[in-house]
Backbone bond lengths (Angstrom), bond angles and torsions (degrees), N, CA, C in turn:
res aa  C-N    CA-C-N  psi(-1)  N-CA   C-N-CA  omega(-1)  CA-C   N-CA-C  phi
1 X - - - 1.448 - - 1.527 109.98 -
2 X 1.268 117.18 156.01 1.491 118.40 -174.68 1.482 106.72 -61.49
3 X 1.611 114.47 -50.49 1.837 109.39 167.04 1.425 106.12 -7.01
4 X 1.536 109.90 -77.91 1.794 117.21 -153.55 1.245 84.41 -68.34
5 X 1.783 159.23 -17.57 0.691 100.17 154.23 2.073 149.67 -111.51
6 X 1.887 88.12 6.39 1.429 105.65 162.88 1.667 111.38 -104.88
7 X 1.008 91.68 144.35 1.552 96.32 -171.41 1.615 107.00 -75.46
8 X 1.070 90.92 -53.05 2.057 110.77 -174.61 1.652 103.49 -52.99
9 X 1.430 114.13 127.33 1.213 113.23 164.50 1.637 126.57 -49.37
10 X 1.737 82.05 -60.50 1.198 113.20 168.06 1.333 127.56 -28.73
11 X 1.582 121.49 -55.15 1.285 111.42 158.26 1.204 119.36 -82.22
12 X 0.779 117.47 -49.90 2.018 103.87 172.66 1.353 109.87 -21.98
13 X 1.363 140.16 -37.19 1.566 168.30 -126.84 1.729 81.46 -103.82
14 X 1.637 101.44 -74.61 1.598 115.96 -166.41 1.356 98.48 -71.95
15 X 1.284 129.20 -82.88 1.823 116.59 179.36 1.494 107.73 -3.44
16 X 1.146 118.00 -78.72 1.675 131.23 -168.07 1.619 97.28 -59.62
17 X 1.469 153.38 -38.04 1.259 140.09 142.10 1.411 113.17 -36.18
18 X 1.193 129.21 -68.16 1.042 110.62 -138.30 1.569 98.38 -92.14
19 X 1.246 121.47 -17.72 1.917 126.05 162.69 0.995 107.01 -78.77
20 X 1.236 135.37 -6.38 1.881 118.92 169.36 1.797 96.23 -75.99
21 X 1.451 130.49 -49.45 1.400 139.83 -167.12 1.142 96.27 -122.85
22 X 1.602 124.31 80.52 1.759 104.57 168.40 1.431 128.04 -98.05
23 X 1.703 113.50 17.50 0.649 133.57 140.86 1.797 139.31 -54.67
24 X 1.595 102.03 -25.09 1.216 104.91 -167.07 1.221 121.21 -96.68
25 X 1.380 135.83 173.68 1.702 137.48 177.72 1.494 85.81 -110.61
26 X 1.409 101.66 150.28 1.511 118.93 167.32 1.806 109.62 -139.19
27 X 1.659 102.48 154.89 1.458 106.52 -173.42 1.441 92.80 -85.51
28 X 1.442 130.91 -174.46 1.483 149.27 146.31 1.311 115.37 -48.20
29 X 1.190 127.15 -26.83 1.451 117.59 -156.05 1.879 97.82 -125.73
30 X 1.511 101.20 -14.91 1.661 105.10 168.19 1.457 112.60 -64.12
31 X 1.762 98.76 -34.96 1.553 94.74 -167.08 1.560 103.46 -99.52
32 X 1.416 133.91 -9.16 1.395 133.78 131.15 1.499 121.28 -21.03
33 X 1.081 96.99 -77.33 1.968 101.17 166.87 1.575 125.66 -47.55
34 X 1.277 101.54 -59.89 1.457 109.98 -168.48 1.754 102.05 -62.70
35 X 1.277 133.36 -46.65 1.352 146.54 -159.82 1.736 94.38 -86.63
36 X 1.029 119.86 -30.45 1.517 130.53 -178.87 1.844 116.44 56.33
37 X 1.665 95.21 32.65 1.647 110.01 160.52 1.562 117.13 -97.69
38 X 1.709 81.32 177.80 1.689 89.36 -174.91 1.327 90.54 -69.15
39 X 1.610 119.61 162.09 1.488 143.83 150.78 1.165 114.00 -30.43
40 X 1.605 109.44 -65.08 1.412 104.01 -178.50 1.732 131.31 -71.47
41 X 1.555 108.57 -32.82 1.258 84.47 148.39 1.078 150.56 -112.29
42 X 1.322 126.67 26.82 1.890 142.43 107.06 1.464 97.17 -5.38
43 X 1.377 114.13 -89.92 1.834 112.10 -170.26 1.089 115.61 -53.43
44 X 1.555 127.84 -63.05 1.799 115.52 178.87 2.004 114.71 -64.15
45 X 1.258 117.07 11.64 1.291 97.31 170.52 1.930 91.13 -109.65
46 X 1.223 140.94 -22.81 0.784 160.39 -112.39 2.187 79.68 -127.41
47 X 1.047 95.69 -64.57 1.466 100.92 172.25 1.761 117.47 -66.34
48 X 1.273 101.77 -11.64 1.691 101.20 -162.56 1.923 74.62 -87.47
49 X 1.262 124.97 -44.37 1.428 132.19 -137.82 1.562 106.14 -62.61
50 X 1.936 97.47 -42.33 1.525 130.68 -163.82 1.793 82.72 -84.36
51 X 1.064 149.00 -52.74 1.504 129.86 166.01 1.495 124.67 -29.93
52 X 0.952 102.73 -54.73 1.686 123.27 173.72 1.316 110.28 -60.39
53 X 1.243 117.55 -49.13 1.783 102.26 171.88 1.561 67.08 116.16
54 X 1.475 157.78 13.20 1.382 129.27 150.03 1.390 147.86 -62.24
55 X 1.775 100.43 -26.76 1.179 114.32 -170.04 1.413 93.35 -125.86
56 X 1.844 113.15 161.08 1.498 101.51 146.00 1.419 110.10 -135.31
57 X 1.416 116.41 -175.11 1.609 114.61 -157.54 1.299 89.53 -138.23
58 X 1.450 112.10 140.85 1.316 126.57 167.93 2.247 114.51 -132.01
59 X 1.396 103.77 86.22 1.618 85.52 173.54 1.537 127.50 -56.82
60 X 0.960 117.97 140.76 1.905 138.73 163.04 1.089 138.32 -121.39
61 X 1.287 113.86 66.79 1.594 129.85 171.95 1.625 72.82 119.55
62 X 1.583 114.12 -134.38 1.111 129.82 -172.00 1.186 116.95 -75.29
63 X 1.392 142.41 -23.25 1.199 159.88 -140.95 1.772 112.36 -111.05
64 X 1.362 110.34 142.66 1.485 107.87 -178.20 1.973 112.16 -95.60
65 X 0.985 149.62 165.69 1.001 152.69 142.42 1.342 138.08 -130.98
66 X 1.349 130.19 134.82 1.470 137.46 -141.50 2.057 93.59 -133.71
67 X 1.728 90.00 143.31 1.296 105.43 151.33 1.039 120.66 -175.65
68 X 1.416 138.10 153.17 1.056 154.15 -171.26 2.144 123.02 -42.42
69 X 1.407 96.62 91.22 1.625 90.92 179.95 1.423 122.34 -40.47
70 X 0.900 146.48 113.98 1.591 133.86 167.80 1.323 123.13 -73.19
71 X 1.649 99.49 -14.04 1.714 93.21 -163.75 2.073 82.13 -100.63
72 X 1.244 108.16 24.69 1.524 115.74 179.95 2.009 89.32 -76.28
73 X 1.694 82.17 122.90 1.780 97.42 -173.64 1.725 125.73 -45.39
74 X 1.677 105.64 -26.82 1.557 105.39 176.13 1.710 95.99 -138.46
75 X 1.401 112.32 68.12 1.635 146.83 132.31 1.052 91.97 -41.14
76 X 1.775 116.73 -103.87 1.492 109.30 -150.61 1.378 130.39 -70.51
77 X 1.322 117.09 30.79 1.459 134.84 -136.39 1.851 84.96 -139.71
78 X 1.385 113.63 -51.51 1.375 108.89 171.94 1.224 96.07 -98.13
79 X 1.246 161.66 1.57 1.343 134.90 169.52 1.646 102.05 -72.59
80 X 1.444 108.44 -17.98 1.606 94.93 -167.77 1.202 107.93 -101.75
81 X 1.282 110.22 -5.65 2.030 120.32 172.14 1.291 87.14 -70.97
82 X 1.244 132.98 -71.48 1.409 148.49 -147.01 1.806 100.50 -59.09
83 X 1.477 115.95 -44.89 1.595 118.37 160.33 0.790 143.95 -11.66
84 X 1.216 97.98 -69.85 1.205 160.34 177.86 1.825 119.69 -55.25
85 X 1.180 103.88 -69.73 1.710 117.40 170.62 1.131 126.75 -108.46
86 X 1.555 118.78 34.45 1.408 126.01 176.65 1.792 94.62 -159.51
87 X 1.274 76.79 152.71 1.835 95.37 163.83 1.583 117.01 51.43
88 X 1.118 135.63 -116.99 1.377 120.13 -175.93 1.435 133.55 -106.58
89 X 1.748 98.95 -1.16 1.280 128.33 162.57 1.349 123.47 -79.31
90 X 1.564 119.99 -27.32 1.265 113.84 147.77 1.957 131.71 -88.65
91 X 1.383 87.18 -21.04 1.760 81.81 171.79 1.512 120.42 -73.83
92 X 1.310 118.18 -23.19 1.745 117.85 140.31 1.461 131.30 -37.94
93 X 0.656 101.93 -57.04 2.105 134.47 179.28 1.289 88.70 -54.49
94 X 1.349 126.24 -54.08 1.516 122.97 -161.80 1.469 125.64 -89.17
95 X 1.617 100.22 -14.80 1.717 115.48 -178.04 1.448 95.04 -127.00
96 X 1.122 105.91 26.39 1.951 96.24 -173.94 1.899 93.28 -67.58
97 X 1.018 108.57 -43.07 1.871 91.45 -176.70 1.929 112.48 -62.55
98 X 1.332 116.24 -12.14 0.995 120.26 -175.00 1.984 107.79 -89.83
99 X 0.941 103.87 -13.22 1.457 118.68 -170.54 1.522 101.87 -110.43
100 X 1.358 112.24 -3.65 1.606 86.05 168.81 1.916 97.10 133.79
101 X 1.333 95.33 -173.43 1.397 109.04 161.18 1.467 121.06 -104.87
102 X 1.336 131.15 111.28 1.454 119.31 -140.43 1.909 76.08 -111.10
103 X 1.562 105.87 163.76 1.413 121.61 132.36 1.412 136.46 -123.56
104 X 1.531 108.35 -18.34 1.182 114.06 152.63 1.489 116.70 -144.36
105 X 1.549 103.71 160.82 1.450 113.93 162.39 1.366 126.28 -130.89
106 X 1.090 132.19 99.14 1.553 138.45 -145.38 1.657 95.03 -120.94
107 X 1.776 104.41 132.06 1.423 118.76 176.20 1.216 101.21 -103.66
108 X 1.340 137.84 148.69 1.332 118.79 168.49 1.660 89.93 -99.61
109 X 1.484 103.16 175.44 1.553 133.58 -167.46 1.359 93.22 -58.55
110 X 1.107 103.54 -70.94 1.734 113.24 -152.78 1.683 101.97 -51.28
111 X 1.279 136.16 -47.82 1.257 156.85 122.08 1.577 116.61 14.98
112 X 1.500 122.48 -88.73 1.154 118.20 159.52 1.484 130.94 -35.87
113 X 1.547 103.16 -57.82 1.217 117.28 -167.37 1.792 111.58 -80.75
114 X 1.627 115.01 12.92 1.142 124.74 160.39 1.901 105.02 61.51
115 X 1.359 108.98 34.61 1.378 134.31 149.55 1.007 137.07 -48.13
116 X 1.603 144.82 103.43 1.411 129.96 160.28 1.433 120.94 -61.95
117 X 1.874 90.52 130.35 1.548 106.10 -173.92 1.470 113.14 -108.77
118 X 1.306 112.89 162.34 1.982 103.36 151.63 1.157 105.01 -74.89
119 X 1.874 73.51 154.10 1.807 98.76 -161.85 2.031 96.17 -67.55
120 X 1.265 143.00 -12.71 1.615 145.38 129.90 1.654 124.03 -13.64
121 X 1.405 92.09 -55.55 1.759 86.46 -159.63 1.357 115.43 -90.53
122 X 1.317 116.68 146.78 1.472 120.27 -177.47 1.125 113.73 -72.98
123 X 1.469 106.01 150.91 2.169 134.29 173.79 1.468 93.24 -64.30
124 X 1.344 120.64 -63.63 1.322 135.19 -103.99 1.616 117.87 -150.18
125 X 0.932 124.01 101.18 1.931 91.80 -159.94 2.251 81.90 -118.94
126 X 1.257 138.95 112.47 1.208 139.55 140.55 1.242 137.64 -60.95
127 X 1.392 138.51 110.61 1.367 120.35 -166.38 1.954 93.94 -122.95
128 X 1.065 110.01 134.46 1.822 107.77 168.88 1.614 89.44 157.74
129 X 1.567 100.40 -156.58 1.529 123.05 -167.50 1.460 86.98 -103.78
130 X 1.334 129.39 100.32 1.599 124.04 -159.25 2.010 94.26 -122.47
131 X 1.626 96.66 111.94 1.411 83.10 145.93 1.641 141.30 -57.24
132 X 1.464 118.98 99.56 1.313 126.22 -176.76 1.508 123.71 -44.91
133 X 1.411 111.75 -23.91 1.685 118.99 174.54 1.080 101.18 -77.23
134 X 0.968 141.97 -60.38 1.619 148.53 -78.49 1.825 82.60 -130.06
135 X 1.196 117.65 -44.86 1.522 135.91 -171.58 1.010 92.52 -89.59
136 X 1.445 150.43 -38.60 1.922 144.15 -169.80 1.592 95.99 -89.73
137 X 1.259 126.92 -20.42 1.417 113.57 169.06 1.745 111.78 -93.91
138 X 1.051 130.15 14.45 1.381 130.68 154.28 1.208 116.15 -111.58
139 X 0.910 128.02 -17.98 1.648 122.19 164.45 1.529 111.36 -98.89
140 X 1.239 126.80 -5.67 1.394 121.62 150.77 1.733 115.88 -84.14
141 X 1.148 103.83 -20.42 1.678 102.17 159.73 1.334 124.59 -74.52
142 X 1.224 112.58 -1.15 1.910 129.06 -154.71 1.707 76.62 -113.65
143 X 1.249 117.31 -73.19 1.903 108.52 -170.67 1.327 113.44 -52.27
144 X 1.227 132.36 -37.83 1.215 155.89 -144.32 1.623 84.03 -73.72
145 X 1.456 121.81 -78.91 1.388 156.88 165.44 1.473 95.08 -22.68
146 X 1.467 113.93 -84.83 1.648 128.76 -165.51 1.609 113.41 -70.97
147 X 1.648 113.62 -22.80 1.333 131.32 177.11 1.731 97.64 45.91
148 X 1.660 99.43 74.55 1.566 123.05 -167.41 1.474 99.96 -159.14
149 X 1.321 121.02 108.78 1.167 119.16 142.90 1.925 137.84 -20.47
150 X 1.542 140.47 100.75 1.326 142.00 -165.89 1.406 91.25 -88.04
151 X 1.293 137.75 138.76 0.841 143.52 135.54 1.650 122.45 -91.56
152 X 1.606 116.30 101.34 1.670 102.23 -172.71 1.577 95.78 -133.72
153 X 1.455 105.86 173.33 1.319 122.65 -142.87 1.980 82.65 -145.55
154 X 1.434 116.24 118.14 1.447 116.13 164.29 1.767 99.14 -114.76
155 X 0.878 92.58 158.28 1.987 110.45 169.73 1.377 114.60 -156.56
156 X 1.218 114.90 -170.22 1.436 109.48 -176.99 1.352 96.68 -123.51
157 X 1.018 111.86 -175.13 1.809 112.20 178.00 1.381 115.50 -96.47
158 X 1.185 107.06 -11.73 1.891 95.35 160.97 1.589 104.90 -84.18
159 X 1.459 124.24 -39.12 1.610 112.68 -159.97 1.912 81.88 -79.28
160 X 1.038 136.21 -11.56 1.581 118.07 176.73 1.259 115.72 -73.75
161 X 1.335 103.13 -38.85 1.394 128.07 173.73 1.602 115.30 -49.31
162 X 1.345 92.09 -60.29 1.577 110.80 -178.85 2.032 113.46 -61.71
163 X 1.238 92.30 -57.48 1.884 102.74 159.51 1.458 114.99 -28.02
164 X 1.459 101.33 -68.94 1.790 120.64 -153.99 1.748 84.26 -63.29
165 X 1.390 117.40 -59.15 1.487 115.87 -168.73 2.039 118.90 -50.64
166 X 1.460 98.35 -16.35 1.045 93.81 -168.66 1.606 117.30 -123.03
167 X 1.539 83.93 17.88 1.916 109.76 173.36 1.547 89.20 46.42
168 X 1.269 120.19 67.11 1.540 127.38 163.65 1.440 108.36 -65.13
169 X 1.565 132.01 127.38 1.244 112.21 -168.30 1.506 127.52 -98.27
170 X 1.768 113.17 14.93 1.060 120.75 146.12 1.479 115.55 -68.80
171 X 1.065 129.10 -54.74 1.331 124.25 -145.87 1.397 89.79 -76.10
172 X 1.949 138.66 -50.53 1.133 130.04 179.01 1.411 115.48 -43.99
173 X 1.118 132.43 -33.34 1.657 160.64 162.52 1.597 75.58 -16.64
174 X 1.993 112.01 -94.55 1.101 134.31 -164.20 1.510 112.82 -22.61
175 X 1.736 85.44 -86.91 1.239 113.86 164.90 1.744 127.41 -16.44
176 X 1.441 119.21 -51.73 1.461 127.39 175.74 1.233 111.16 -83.37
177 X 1.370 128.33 2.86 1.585 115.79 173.68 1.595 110.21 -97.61
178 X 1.377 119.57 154.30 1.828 105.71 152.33 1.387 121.71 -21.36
179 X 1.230 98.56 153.88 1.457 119.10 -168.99 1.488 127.61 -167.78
180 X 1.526 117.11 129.20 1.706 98.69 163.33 1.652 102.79 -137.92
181 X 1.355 90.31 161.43 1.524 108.03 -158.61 1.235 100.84 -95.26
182 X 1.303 112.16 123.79 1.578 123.59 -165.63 1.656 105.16 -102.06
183 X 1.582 113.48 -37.33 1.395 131.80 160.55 1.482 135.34 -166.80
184 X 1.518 89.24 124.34 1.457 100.28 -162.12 1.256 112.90 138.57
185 X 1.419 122.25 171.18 1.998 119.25 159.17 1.326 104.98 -104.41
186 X 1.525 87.03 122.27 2.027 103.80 156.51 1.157 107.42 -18.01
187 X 1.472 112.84 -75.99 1.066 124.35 -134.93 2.001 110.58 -78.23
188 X 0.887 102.39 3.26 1.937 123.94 166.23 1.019 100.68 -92.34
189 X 1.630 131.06 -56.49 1.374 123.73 179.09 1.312 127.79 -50.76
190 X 1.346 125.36 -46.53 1.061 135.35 167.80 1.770 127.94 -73.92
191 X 1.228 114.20 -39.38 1.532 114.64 -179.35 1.278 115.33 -68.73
C-alpha cells in the first residue's frame, strides 16, 4: 500500500486528491475538507510537498492555491503507485482471484493521468482467463463513481498472442500508446 510507502497520512490524503483530478487547482481549505485534517497539517505537508518540487502555489486575492507539478521528476513513477492503490486499479488487485486468471492489466496513459481520449481508444486493455461479469461490475462501479465512460478491451492469451504475432493494428494501436502496468511485466507484454 502507498502507507508503507509514505509515511504522512496527510499526504497519502493529498496524493489521492490530487491523482483523482490532476488536472485541477485546489484552495487550502478545499483540501482541509476533502482530506478531513487539521489546517495546519494540510499546510506543513502541503509546504513540505512545494519543497520537493511536488506541488505548486499560486495566490488569488487572499487565498493560496495548489496543484500537482507534472514536470515533478517521479510523476510517472507516482501516477503508477497511485494506479495502482486507489480507485479501480486497486479494486482489481483486490478481486483479481475473483476475476479470473489474469496475465496482464494494462492502463493506458491518457487513462491514469485523467486525459481526454477518442471516443476509439482503449482505458484498459485485460489479457488472461477473465471472468467477464465479475470485471464489468468493477468498472461499472469506476464510471458510476467517476461518471466517465471505461473503454476496455479483454482477450485471452492465445488471441493476444495470436494479435501481437500478427502486428494486428488495433492491438499495436494499444500497445504504442502510454501505459502503466497494473499487473504483470511490461516487458512480456510488449516483446
Amino acid at each position: 500500500m502507498l502507507k508503507d510507502l509514505i509515511i504522512s497520512k496527510v499526504r497519502v490524503k493529498l496524493l489521492e486528491i490530487f491523482f483523482a483530478r490532476p488536472n485541477e487547482i485546489y484552495h487550502v481549505r478545499d483540501l482541509v475538507r476533502k482530506t478531513e485534517e487539521e489546517i495546519n497539517a494540510v499546510r506543513r505537508e502541503l509546504a513540505h510537498m512545494e519543497q520537493a518540487g511536488m506541488v505548486k502555489k499560486e495566490p488569488r486575492g487572499n487565498r493560496l492555491y495548489y496543484w500537482f507539478n507534472k514536470n515533478y521528476l517521479f510523476y510517472p513513477e507516482l501516477a503508477s503507485i497511485m494506479a495502482k492503490t486507489t480507485g479501480l486499479g486497486n479494486e482489481i488487485l483486490k478481486n483479481k482471484n475473483k476475476i479470473g486468471r489474469l496475465n496482464f492489466v494494462m492502463f493506458s496513459g491518457k487513462f491514469v493521468g485523467k486525459a481526454e481520449r477518442k471516443p476509439n481508444e482503449v482505458d484498459i486493455l485485460v489479457v488472461g482467463e477473465v471472468v467477464i461479469p465479475e470485471l464489468a461490475a468493477l468498472i461499472k462501479a469506476e464510471e458510476s463513481r467517476t461518471q466517465k465512460e471505461i473503454n476496455y478491451t479483454v482477450m485471452t492469451q492465445e488471441e493476444f498472442l495470436f494479435r501481437k504475432r500478427r502486428r494486428d493494428p488495433f492491438l499495436m494501436d494499444v500497445l504504442g500508446g502510454s501505459r502503466v502496468m497494473i499487473y504483470g511485466e511490461e516487458s512480456d507484454l510488449v516483446s
